[in-house]
ROLUM-87241 format. One record per atom (N, C-alpha, C): residue number from 1; residue in three letters; x, y, z negated. Coordinates in nm, 2 decimals. Each point is the difference from the previous one (the first is absolute). Example, Ala and Ser with C-alpha at 12.3 -4.5 7.8 and 13.67 -1.06 7.14 Angstrom:
! ROLUM-87241
REC     k     r        X        Y        Z
REC     1   ALA     1.32    -0.57    -0.78
REC     1   ALA    -0.09     0.12     0.00
REC     1   ALA     0.09     0.12     0.00
REC     2   SER    -0.04     0.11     0.07
REC     2   SER     0.09     0.11     0.00
REC     2   SER    -0.08     0.11    -0.08
This chain:
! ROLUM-87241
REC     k     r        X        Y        Z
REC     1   UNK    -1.57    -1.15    -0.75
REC     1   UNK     0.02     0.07     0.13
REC     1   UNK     0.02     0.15    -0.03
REC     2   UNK    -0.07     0.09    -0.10
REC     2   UNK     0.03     0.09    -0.03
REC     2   UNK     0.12     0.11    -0.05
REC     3   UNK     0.10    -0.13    -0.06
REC     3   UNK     0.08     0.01    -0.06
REC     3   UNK     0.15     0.00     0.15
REC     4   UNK    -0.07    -0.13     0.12
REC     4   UNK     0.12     0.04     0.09
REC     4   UNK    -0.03     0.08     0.07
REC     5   UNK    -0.14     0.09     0.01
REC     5   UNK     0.01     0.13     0.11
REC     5   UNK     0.06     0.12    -0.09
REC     6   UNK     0.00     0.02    -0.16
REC     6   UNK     0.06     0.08    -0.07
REC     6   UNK     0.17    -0.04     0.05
REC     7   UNK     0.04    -0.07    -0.02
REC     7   UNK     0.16    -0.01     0.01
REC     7   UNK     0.02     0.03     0.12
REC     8   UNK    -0.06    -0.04     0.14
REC     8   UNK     0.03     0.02     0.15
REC     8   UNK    -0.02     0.13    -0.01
REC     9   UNK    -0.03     0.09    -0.05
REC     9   UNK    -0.05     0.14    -0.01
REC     9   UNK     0.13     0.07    -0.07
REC    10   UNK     0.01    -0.02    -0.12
REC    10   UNK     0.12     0.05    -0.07
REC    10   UNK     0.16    -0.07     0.05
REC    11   UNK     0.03    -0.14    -0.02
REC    11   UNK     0.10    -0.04     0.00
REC    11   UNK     0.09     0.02     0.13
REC    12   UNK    -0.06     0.03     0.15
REC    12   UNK     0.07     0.03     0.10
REC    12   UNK     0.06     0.15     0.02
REC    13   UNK    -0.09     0.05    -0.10
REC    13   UNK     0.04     0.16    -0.01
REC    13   UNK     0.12    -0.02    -0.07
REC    14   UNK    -0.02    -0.02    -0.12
REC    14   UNK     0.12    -0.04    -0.15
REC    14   UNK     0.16     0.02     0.08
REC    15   UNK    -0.08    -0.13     0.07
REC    15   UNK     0.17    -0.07     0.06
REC    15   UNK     0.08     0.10     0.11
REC    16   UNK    -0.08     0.00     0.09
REC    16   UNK     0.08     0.13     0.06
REC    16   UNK     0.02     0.11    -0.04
REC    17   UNK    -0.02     0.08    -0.12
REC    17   UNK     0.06     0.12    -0.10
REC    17   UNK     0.09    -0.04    -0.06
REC    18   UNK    -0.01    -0.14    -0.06
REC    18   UNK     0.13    -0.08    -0.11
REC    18   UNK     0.09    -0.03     0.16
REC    19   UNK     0.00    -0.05     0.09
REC    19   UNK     0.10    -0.03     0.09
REC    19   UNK     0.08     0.17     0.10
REC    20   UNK    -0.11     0.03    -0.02
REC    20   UNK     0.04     0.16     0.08
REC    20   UNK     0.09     0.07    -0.10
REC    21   UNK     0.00    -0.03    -0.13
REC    21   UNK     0.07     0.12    -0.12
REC    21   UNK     0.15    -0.11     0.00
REC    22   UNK    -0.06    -0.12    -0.03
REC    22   UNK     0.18    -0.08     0.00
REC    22   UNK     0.11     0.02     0.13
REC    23   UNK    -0.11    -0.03     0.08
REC    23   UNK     0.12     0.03     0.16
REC    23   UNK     0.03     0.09     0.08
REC    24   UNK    -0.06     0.12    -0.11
REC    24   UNK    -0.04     0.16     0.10
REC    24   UNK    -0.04     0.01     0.15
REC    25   UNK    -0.07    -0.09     0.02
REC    25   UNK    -0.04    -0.01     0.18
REC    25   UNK    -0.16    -0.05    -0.01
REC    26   UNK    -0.06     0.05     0.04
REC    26   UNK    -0.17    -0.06     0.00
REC    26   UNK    -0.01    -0.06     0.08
REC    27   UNK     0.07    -0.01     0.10
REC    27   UNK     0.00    -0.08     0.12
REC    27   UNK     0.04    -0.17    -0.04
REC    28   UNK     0.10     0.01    -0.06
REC    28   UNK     0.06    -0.11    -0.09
REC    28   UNK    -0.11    -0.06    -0.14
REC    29   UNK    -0.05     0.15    -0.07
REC    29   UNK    -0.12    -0.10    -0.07
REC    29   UNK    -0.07    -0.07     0.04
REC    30   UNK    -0.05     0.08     0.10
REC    30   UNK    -0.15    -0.09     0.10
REC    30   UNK     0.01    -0.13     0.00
REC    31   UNK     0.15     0.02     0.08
REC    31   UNK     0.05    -0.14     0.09
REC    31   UNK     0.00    -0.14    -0.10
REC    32   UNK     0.03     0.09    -0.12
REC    32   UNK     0.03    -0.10    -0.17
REC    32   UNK    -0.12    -0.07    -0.01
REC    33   UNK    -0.10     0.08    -0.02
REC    33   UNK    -0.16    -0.02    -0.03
REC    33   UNK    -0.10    -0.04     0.07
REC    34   UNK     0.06     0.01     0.16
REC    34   UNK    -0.06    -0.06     0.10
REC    34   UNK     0.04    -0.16    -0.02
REC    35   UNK     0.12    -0.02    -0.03
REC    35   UNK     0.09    -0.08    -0.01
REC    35   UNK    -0.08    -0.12    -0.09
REC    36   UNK     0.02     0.01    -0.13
REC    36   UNK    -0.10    -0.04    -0.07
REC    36   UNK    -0.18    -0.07     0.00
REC    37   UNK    -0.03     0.12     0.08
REC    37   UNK    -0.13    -0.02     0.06
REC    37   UNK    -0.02    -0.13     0.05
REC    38   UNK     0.04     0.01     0.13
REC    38   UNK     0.05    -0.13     0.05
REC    38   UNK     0.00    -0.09     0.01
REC    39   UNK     0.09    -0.01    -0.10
REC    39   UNK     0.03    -0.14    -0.11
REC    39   UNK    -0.10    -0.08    -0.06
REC    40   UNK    -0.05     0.11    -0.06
REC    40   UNK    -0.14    -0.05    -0.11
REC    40   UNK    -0.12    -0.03     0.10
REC    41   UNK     0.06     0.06     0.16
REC    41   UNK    -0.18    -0.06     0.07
REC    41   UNK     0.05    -0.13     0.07
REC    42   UNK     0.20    -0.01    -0.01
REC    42   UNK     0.01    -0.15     0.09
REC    42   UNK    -0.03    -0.07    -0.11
REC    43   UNK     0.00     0.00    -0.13
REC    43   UNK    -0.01    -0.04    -0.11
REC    43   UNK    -0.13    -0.09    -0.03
REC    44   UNK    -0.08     0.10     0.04
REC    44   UNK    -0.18    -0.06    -0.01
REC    44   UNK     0.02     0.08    -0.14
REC    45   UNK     0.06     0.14    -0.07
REC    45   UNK    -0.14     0.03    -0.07
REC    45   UNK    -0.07     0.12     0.02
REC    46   UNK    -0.08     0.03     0.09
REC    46   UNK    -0.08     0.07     0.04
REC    46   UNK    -0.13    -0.08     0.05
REC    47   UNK    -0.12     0.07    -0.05
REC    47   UNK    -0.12    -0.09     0.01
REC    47   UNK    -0.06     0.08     0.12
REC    48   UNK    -0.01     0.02     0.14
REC    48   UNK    -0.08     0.06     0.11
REC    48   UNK     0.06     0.12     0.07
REC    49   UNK    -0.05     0.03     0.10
REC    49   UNK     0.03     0.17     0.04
REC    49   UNK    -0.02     0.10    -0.06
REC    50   UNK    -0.05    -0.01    -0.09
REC    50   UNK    -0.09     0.13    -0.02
REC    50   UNK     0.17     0.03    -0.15
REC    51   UNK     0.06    -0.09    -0.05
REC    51   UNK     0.13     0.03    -0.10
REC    51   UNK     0.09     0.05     0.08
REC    52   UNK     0.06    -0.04     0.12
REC    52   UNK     0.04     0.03     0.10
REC    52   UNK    -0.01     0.13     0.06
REC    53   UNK    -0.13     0.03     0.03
REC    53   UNK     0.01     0.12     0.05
REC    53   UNK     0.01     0.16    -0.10
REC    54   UNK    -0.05    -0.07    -0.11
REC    54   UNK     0.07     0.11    -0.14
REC    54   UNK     0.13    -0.01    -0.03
REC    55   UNK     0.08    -0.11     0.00
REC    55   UNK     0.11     0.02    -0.01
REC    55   UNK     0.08     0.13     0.13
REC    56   UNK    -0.01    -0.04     0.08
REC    56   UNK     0.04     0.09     0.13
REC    56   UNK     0.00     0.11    -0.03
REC    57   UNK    -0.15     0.05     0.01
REC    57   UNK    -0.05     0.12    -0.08
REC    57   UNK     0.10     0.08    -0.10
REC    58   UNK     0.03    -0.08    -0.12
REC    58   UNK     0.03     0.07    -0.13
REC    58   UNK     0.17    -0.03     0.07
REC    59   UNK     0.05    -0.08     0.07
REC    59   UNK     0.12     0.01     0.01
REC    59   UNK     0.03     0.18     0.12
REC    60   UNK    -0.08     0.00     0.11
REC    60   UNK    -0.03     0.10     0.11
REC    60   UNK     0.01     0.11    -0.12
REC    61   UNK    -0.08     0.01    -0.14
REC    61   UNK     0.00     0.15    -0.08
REC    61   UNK     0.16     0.01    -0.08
REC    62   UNK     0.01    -0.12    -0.02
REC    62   UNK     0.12    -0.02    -0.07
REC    62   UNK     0.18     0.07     0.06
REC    63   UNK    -0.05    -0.05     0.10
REC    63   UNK     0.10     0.03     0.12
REC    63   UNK     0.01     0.23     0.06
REC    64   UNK    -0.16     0.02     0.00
REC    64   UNK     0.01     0.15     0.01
REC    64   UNK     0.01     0.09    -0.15
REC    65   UNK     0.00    -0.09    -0.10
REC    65   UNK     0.02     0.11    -0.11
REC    65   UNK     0.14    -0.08    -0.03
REC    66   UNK     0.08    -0.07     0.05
REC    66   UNK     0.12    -0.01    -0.02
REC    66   UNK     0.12     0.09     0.05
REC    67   UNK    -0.08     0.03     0.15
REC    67   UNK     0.03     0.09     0.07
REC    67   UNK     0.00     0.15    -0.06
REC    68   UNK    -0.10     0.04    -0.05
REC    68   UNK    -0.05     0.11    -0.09
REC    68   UNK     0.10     0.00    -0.07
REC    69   UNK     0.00    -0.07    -0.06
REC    69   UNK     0.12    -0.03    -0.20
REC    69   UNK     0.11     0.11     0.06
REC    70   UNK     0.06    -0.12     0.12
REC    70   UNK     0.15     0.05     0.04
REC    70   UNK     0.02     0.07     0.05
REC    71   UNK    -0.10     0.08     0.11
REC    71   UNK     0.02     0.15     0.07
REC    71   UNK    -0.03     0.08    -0.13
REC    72   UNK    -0.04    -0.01    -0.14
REC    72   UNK    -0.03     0.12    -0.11
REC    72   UNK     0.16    -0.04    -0.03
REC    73   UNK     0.04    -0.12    -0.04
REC    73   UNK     0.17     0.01    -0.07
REC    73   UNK     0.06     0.08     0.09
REC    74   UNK     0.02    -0.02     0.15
REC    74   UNK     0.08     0.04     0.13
REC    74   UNK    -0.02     0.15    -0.08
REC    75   UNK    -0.12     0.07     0.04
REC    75   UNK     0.00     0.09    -0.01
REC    75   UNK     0.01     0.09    -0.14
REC    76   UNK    -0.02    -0.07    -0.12
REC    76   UNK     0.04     0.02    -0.12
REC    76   UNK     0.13     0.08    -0.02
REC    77   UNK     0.12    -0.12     0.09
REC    77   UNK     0.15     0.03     0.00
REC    77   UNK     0.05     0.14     0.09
């Protein structure tokens, strides 16, 4: 159990940084990662609320420092 609140933690962040840099849109990473999410809950592998509601979480941080990334490029240029 430990091991899936570590990845619900890390891995929803991961994906929307890796989807936000491929498609230059955070809006579009989210959507990718939310996407995914999903899947794996219509899927059955998630074990309770409580993976669930960390996933959200680290996707919700994932999503504002994606935002961050690309207003520092915007404004980089």
């Amino acid at each position: 159990m430990l091991l899936k609140v570590i990845l619900a933690i890390i891995m929803p962040f991961l994906l929307v940084l890796l989807f936000t840099r491929v498609s230059y849109n955070h809006y579009v990473g989210t959507a990718l990662a939310a996407a995914l999410l999903i899947a794996s809950y219509i899927k059955g592998y998630t074990h309770g609320p409580s993976i669930f509601f960390i996933d959200i979480v680290s996707l919700v941080v994932g999503f504002f420092l994606a935002r961050k990334m690309k207003a520092d490029l915007l404004k980089k240029n």
